[in-house]
DSSP file (Angstrom, degrees, kcal/mol; ACC not computed):
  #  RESIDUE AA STRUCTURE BP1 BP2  ACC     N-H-->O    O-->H-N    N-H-->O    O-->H-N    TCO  KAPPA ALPHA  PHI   PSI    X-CA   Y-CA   Z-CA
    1    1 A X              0   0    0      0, 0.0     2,-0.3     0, 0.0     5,-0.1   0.000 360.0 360.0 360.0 132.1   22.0   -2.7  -43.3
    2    2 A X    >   -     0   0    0      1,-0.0     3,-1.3     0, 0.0     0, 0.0  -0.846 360.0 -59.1-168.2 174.7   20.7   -5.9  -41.3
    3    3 A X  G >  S+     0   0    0      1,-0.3     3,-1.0    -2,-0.3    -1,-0.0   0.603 122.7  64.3 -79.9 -42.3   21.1   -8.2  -37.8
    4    4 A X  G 3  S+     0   0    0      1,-0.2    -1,-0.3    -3,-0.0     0, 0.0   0.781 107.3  23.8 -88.3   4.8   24.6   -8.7  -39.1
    5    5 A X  G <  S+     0   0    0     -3,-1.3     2,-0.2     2,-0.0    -1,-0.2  -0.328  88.0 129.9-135.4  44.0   26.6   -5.7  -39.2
    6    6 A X    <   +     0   0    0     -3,-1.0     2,-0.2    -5,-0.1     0, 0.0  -0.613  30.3 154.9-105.2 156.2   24.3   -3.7  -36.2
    7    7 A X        -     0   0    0     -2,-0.2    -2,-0.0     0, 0.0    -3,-0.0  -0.674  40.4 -86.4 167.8 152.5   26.7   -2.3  -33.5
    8    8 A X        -     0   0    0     -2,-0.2     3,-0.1     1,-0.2     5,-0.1   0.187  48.4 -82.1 -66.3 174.9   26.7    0.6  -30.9
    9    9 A X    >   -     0   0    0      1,-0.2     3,-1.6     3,-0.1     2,-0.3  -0.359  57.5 -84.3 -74.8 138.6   27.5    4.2  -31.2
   10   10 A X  T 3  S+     0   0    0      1,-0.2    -1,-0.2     2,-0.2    -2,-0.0  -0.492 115.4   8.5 -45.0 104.1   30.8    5.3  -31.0
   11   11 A X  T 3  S+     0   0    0     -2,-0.3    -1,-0.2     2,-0.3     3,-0.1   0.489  87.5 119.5  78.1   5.5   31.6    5.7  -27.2
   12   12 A X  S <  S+     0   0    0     -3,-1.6     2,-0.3     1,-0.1    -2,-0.2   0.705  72.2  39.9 -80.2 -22.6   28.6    4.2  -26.2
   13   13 A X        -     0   0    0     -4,-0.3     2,-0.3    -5,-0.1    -2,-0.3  -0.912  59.0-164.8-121.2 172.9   30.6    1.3  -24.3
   14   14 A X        -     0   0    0     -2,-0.3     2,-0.2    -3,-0.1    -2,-0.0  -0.879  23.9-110.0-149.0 139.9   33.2    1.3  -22.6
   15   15 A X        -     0   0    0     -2,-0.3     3,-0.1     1,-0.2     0, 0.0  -0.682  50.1 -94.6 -99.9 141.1   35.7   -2.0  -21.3
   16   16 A X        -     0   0    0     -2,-0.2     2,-0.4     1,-0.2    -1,-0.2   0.044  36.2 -98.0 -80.2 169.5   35.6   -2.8  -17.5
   17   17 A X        -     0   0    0      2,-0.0     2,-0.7    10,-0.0    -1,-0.2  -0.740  38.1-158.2 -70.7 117.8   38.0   -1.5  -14.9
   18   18 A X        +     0   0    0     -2,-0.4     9,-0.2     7,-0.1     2,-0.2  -0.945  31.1 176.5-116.5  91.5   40.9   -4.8  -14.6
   19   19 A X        +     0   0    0     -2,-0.7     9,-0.1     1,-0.2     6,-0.0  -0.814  45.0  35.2 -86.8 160.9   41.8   -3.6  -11.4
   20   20 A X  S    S+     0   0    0      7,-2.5     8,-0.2    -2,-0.2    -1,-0.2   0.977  78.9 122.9  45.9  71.3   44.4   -5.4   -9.0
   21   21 A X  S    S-     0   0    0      1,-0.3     4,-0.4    -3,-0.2     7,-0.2  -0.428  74.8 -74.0-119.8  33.3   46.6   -6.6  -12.1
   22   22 A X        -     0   0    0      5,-0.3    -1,-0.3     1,-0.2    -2,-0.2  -0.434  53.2 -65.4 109.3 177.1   49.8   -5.1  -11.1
   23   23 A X  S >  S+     0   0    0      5,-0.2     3,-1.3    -2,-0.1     5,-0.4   0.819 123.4  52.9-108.2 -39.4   51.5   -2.4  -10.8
   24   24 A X  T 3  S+     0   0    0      1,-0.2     2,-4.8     3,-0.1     4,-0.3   0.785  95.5  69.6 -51.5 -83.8   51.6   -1.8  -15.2
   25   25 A X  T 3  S-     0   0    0     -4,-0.4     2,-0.7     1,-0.2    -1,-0.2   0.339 107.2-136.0  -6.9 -33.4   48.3   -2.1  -15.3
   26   26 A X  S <  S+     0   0    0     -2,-4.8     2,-0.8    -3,-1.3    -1,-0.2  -0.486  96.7  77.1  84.1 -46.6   48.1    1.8  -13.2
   27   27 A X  S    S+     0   0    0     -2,-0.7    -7,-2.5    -9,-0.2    -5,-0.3  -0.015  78.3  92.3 -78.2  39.9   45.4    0.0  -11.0
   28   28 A X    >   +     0   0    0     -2,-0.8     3,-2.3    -5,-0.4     2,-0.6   0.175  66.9  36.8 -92.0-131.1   47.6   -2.3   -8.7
   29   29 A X  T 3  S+     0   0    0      1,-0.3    -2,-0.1     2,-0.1    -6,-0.1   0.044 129.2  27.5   2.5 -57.5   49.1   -2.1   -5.7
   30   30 A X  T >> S-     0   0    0     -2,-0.6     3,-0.6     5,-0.0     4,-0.6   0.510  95.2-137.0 -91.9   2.1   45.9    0.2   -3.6
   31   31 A X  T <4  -     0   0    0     -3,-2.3    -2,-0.1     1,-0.3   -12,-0.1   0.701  61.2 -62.6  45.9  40.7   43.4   -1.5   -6.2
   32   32 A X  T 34 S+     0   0    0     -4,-0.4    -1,-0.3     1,-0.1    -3,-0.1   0.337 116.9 119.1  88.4  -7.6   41.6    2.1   -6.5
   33   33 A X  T <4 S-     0   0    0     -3,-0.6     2,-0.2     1,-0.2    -2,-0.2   0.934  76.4-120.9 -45.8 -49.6   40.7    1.6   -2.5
   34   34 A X     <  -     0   0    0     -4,-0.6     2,-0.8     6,-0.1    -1,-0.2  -0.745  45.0 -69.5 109.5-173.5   42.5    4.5   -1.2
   35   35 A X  S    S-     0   0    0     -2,-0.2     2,-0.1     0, 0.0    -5,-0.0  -0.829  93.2 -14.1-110.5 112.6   45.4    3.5    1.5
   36   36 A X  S    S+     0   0    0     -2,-0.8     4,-0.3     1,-0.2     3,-0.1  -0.492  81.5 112.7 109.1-163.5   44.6    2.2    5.0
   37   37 A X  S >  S-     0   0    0      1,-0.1     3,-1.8     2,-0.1    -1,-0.2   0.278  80.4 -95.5  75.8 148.2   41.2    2.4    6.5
   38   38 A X  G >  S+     0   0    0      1,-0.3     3,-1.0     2,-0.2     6,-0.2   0.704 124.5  63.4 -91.1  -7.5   38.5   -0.3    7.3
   39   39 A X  G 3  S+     0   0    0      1,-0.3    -1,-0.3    -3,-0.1    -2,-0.1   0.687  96.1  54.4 -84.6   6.9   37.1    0.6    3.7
   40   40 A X  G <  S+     0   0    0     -3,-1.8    -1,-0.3    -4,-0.3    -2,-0.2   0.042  95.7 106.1-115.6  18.0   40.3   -0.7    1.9
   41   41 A X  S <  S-     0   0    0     -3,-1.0     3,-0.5    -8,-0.1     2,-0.4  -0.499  76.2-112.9 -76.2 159.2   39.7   -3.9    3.9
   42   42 A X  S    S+     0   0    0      1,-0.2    -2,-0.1    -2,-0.2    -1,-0.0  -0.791  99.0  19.5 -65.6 127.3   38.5   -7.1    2.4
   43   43 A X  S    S+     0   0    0     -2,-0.4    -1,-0.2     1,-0.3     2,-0.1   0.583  82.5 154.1  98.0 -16.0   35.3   -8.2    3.3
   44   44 A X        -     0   0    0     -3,-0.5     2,-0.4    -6,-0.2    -1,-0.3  -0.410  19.8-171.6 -80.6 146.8   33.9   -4.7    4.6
   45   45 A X        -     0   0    0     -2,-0.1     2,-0.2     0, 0.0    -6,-0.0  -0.930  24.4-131.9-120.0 125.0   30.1   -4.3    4.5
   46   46 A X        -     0   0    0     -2,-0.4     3,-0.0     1,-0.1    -7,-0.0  -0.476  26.3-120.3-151.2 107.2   28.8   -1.0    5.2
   47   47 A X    >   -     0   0    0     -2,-0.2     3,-1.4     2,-0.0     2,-0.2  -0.397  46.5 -95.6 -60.7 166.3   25.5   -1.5    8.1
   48   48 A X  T 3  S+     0   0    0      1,-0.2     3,-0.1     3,-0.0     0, 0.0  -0.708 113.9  18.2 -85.9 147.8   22.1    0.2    6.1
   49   49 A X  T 3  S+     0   0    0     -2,-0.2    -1,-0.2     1,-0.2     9,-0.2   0.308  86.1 158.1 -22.3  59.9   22.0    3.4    7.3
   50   50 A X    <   -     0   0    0     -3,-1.4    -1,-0.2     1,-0.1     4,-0.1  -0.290  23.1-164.0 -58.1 132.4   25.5    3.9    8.7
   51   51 A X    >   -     0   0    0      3,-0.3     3,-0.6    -2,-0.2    -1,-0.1   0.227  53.8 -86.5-123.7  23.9   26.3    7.3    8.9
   52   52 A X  T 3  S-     0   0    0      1,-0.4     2,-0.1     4,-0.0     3,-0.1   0.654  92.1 -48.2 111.1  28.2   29.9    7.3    9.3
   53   53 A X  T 3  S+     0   0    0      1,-0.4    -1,-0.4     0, 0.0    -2,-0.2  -0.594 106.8 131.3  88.3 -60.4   29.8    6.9   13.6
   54   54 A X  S <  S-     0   0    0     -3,-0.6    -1,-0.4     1,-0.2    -3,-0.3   0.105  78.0-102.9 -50.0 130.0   27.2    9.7   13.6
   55   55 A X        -     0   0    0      1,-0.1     2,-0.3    -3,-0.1    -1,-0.2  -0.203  57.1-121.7 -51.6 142.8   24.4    8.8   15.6
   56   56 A X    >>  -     0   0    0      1,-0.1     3,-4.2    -3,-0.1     4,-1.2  -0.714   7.6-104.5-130.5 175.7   21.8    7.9   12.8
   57   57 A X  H >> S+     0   0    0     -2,-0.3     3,-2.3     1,-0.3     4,-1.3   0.673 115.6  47.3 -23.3 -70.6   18.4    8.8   11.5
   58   58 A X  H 34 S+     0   0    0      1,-0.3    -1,-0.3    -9,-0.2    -9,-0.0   0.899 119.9  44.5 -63.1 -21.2   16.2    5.8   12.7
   59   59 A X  H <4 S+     0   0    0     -3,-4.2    -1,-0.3     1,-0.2    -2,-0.2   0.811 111.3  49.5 -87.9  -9.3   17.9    6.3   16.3
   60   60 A X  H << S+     0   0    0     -3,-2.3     2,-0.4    -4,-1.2    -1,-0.2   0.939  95.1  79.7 -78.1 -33.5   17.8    9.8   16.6
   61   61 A X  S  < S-     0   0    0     -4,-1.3    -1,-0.0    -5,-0.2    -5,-0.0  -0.635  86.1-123.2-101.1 119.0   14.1   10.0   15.7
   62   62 A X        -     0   0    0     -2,-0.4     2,-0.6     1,-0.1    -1,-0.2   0.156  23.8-124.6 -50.1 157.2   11.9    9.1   18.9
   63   63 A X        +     0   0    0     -4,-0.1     2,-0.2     2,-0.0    -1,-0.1  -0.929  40.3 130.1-129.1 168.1    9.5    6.4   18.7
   64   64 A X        +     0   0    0     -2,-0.6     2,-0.2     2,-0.0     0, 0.0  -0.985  26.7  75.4 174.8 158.8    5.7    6.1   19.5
   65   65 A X        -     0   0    0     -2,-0.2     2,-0.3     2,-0.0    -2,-0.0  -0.550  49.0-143.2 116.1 176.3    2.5    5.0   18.3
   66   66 A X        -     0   0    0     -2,-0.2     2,-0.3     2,-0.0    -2,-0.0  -0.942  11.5-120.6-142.8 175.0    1.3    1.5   18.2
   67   67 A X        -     0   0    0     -2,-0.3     2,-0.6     3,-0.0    -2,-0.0  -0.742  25.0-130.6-148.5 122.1   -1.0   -0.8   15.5
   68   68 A X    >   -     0   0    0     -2,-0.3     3,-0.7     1,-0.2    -2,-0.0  -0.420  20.8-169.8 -44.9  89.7   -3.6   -2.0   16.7
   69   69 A X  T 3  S+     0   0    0     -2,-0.6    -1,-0.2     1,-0.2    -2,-0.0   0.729  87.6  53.8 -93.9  -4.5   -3.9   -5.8   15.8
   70   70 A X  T 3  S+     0   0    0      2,-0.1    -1,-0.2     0, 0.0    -2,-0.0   0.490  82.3 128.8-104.7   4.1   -7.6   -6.3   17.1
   71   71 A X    <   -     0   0    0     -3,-0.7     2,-0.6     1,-0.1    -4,-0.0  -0.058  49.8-149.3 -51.4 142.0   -8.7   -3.5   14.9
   72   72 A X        -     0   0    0      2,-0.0     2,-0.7    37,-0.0    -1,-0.1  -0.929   8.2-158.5-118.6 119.1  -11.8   -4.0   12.5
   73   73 A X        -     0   0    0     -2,-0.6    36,-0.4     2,-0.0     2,-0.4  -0.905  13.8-170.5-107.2 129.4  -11.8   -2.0    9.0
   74   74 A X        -     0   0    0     -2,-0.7     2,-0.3    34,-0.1    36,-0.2  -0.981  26.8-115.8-119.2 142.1  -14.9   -1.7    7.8
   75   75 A X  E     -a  110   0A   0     34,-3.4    36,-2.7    -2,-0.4     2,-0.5  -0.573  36.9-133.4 -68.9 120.8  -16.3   -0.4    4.0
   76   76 A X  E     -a  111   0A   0     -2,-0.3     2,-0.4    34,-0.2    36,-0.2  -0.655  27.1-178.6 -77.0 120.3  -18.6    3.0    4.8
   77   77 A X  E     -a  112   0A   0     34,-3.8    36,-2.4    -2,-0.5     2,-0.1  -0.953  13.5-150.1-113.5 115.4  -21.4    2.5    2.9
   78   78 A X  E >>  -a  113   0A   0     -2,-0.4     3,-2.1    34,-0.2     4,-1.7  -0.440  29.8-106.1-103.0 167.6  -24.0    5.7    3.4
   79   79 A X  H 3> S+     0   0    0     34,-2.2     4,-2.4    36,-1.7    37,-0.2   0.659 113.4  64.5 -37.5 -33.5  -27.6    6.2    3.3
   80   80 A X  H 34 S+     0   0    0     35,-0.2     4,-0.3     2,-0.2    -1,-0.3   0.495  99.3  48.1 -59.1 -19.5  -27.2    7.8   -0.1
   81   81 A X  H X> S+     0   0    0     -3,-2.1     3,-1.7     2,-0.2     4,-1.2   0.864 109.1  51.3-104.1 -65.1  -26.0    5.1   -1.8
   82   82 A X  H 3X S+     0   0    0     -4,-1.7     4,-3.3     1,-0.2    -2,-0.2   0.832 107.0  55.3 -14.3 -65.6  -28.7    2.7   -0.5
   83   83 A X  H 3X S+     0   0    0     -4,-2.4     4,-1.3     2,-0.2    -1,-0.2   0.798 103.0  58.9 -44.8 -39.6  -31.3    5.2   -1.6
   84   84 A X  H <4 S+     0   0    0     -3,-1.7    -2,-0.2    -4,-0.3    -1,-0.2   0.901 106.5  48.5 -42.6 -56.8  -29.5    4.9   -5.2
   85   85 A X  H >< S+     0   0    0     -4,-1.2     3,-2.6     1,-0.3     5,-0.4   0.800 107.3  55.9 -52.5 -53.3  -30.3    1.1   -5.2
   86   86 A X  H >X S+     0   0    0     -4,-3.3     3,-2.8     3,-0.2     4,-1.2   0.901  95.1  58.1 -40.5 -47.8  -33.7    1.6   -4.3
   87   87 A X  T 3< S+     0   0    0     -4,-1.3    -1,-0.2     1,-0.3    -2,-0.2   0.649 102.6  61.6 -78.8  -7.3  -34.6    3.7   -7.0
   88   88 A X  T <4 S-     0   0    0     -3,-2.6    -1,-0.3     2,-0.1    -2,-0.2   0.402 132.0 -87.5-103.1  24.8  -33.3    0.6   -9.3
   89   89 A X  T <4 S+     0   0    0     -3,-2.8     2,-0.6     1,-0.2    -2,-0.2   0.772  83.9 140.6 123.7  26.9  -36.0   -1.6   -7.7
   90   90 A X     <  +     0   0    0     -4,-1.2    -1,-0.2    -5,-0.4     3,-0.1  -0.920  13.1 156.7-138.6 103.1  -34.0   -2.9   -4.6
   91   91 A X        +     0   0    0     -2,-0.6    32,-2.1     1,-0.2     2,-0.6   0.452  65.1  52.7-129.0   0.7  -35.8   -3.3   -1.4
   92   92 A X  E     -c  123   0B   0     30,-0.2     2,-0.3    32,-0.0    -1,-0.2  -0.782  66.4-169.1-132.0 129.3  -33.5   -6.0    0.4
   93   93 A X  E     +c  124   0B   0     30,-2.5    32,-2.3    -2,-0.6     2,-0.3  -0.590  18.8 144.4 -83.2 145.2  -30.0   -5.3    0.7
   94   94 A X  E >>  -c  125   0B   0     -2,-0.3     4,-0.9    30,-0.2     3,-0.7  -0.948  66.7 -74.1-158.7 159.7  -26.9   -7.9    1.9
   95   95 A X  H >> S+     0   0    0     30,-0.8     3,-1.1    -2,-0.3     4,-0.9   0.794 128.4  57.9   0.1 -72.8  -23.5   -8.2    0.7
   96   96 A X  H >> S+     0   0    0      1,-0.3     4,-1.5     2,-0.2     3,-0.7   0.854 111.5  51.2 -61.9 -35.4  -24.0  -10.0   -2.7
   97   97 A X  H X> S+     0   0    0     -3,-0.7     4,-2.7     1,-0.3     3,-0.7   0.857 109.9  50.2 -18.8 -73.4  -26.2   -6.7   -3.4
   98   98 A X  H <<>S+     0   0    0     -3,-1.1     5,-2.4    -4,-0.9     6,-0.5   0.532 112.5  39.0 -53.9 -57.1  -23.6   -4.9   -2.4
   99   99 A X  H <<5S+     0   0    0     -4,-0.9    -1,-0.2    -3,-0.7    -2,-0.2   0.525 111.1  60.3 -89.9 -21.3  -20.8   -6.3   -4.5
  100  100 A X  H <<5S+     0   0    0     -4,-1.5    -2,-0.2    -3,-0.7    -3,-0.2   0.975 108.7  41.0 -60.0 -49.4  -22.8   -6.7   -7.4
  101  101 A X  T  <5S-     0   0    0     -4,-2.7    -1,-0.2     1,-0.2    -2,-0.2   0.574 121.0-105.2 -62.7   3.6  -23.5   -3.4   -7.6
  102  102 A X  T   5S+     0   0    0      2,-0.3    -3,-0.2    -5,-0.1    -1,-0.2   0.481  83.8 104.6 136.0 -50.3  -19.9   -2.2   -6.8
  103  103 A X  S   <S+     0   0    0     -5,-2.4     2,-0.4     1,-0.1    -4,-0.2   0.708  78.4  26.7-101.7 -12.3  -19.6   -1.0   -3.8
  104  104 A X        -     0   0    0     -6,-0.5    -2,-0.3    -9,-0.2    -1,-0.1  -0.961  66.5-129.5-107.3 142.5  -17.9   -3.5   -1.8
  105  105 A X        -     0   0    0     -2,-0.4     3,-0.4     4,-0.1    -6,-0.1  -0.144  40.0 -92.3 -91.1-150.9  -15.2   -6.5   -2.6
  106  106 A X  S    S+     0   0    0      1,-0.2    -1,-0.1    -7,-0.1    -7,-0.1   0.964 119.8  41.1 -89.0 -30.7  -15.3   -9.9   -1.6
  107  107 A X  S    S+     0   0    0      2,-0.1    -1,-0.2     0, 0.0     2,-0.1   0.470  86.8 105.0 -94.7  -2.0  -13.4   -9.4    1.5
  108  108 A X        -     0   0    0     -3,-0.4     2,-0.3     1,-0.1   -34,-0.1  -0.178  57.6-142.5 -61.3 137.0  -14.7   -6.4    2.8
  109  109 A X        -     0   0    0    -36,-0.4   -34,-3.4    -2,-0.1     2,-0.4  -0.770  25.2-147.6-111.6 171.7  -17.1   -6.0    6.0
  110  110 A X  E     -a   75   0A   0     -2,-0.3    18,-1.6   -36,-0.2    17,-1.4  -0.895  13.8-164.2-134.7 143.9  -19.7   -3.1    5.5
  111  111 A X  E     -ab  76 128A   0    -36,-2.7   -34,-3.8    -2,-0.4     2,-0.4  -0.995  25.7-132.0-147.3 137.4  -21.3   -0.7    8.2
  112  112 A X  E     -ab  77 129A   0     16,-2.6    18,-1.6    -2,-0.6     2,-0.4  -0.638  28.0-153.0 -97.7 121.4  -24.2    1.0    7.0
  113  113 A X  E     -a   78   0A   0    -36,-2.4   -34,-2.2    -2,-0.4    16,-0.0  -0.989  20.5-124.3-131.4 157.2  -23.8    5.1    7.9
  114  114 A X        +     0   0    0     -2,-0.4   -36,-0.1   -36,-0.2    -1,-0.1   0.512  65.7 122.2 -43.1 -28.4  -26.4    7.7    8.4
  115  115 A X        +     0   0    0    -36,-0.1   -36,-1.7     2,-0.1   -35,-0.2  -0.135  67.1  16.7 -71.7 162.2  -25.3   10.4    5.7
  116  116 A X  S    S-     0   0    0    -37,-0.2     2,-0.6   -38,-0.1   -37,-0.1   0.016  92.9 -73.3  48.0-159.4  -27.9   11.3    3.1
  117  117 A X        -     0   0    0    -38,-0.1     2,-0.3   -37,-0.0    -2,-0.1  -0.902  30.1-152.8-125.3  93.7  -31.9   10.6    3.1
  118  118 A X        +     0   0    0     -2,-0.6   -38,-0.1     1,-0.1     3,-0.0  -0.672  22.2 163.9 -86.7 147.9  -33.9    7.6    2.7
  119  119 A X        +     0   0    0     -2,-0.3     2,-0.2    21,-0.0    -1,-0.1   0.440  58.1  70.1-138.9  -0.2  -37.3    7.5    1.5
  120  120 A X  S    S-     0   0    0    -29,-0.0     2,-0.5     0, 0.0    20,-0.2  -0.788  84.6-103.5-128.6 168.4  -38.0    3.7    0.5
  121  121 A X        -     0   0    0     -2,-0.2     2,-0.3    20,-0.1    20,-0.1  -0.790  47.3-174.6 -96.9 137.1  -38.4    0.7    3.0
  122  122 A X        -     0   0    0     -2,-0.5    21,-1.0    15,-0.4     2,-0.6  -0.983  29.9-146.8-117.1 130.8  -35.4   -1.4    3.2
  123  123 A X  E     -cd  92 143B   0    -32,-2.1   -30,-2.5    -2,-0.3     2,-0.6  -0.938  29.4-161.9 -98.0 133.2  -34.1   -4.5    4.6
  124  124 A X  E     -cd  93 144B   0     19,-0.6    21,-1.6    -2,-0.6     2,-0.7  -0.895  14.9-166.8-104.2  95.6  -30.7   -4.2    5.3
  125  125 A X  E     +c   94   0B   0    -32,-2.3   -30,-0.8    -2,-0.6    21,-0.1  -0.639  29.4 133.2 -84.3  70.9  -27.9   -6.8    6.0
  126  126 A X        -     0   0    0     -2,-0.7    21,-3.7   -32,-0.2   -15,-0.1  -0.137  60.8-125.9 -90.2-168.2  -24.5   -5.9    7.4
  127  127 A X  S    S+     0   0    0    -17,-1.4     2,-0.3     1,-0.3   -16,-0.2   0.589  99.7  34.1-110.9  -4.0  -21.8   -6.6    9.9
  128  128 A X  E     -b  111   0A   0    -18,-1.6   -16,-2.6    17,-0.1     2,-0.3  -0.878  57.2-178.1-138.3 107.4  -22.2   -2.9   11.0
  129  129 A X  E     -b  112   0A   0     -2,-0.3   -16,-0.2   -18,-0.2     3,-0.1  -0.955  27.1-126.8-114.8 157.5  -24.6    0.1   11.5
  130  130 A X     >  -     0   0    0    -18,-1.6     4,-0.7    -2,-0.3     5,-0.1   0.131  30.1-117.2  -9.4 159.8  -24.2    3.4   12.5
  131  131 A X  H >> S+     0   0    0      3,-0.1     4,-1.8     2,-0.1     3,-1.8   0.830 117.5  36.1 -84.7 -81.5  -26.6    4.5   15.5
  132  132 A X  H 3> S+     0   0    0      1,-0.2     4,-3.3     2,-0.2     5,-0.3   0.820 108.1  59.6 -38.1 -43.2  -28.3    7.1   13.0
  133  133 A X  H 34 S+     0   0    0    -21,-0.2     4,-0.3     2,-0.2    -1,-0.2   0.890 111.9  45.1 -57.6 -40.1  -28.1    5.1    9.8
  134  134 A X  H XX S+     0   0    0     -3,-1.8     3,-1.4    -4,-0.7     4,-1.3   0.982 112.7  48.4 -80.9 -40.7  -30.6    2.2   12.0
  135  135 A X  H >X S+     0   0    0     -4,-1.8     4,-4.6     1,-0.2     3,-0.5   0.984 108.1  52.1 -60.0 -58.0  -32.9    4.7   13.4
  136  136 A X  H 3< S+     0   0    0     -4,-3.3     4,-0.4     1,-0.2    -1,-0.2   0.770 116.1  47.4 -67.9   3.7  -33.4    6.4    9.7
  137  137 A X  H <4 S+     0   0    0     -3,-1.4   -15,-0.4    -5,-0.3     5,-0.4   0.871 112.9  44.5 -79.7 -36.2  -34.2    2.5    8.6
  138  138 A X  H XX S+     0   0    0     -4,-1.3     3,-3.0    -3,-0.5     4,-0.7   0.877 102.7  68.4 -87.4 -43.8  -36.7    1.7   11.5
  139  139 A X  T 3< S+     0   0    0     -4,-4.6     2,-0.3    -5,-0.3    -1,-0.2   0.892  96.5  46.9 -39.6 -50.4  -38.1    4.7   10.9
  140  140 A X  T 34 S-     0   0    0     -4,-0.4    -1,-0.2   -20,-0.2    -2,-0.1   0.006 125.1 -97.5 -81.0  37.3  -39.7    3.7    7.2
  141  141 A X  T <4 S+     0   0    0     -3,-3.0    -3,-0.2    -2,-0.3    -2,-0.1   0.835  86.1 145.7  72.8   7.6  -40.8    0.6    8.9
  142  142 A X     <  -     0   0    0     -4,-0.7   -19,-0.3    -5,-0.4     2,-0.1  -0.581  42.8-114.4 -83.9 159.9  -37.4   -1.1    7.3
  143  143 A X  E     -d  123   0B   0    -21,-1.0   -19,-0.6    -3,-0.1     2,-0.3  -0.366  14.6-156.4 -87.9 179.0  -35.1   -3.8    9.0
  144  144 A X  E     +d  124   0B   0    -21,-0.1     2,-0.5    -2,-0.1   -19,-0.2  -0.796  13.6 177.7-148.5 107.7  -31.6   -4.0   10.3
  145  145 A X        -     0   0    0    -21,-1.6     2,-0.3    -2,-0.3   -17,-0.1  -0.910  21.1-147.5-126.6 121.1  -29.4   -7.5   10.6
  146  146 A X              0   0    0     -2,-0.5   -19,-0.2     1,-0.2   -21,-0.1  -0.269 360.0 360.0 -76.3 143.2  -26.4   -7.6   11.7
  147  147 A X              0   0    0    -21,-3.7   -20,-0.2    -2,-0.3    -1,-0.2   0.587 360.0 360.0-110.0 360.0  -24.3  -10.5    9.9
């Protein structure tokens, strides 16, 4: 056996349909269309989710909601995590801090929240804080700058 004498299973292909060739052929004359009807036309295109005249899905289904285009997403970064950093020497935090370690990517804005416990003085640099997350900063004498 090798590259030259390879070919497919038995019944594994099959020869195309040579329809509208006549009437021997068995596929002339309605070319497998059916008779009469705008689908035995030439040229018909079907609209994307035509439903056959039945009013259809996207019109039946109300609409609502908006999106917001002035909306700001920011990465939650908590007090717990901060505390983490500390404990590996870290006492001012800012972005590049931030991204070495992980927790943000480069395009990401960061707002600092309250959840967990701090216990070291920090200086902190974001574009965002929490109301609790600056208070448990100022408390340990720590800073807060908004970027």
């Amino acid at each position: 056996m090798d590259l030259s004498n390879l070919k497919p299973a038995q019944g594994a292909t099959k020869s195309e349909k040579r329809i509208a060739r006549g009437q021997g052929s068995g596929r002339g004359g309605t070319s497998t269309r059916g008779h009469k009807g705008q689908k035995s036309r030439s040229g018909y295109s079907r609209k994307v989710g035509f439903e056959g005249g039945q009013m259809p899905l996207q019109r039946r289904v109300p609409k609502f909601g908006f999106k917001n285009i002035n909306r700001v997403e920011y990465k939650a970064i908590n007090l717990s995590s901060l505390e983490a950093l500390a404990a590996k020497g870290v006492t001012a935090i800012d972005f590049n801090t931030l991204l070495e370690a992980g927790l943000v990517s480069k395009g990401n804005k960061v707002k600092i929240l309250g959840n967990g416990e701090l216990k070291s003085k920090l200086d902190v640099k974001a574009h965002a804080f929490s109301k609790s997350a600056k208070e448990a900063i100022e408390k340990l004498e720590g800073t807060t700058e908004i970027l």
